[in-house]
Steps between C-alpha positions, in 0.01 A plus 500: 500500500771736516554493163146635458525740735805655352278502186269666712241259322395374931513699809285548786233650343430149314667261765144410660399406156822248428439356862116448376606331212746255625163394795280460206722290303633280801098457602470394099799265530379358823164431360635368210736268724227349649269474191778268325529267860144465586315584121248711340255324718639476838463280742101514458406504139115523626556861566614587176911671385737511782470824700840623387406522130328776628809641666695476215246695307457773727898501501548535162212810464704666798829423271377647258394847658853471661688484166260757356488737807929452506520492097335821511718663718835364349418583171406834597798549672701373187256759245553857711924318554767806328685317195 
């Protein structure tokens, strides 16, 4: 990360964000962990998919506004850069 901060492409002002995308993808990972051990179905297929397909879908949407929220700041940073 130093790197990027000397790019001044991170800093505090977007370090919150980073930190929320690193949780959601972990969460996404986890979920995704335990899908591949256990299945889609889980341990009870009568209830329907596993509870953490759901986990890794609400993951991935909060990914997603991470990279966008983050992209948008970046490449904002890189359009008003000097040279």
């Amino acid at each position: 990360m130093p790197e990027l901060e000397r790019l001044e492409l991170v800093g505090e002002t977007n370090f919150a964000g980073l930190i929320a995308m690193a949780e959601c993808y972990s969460r996404m990972m986890q979920a995704t962990r335990i899908i591949r051990t256990q299945g889609v179905m889980g341990h009870d297929p009568d209830k329907g998919k596993h509870p953490a397909i759901a986990v890794v879908e609400e993951s991935s949407r909060n990914l997603d506004r991470c990279d966008r929220d983050l992209g948008g700041t970046i490449k904002d940073r890189l359009r008003t850069r000097p040279g």
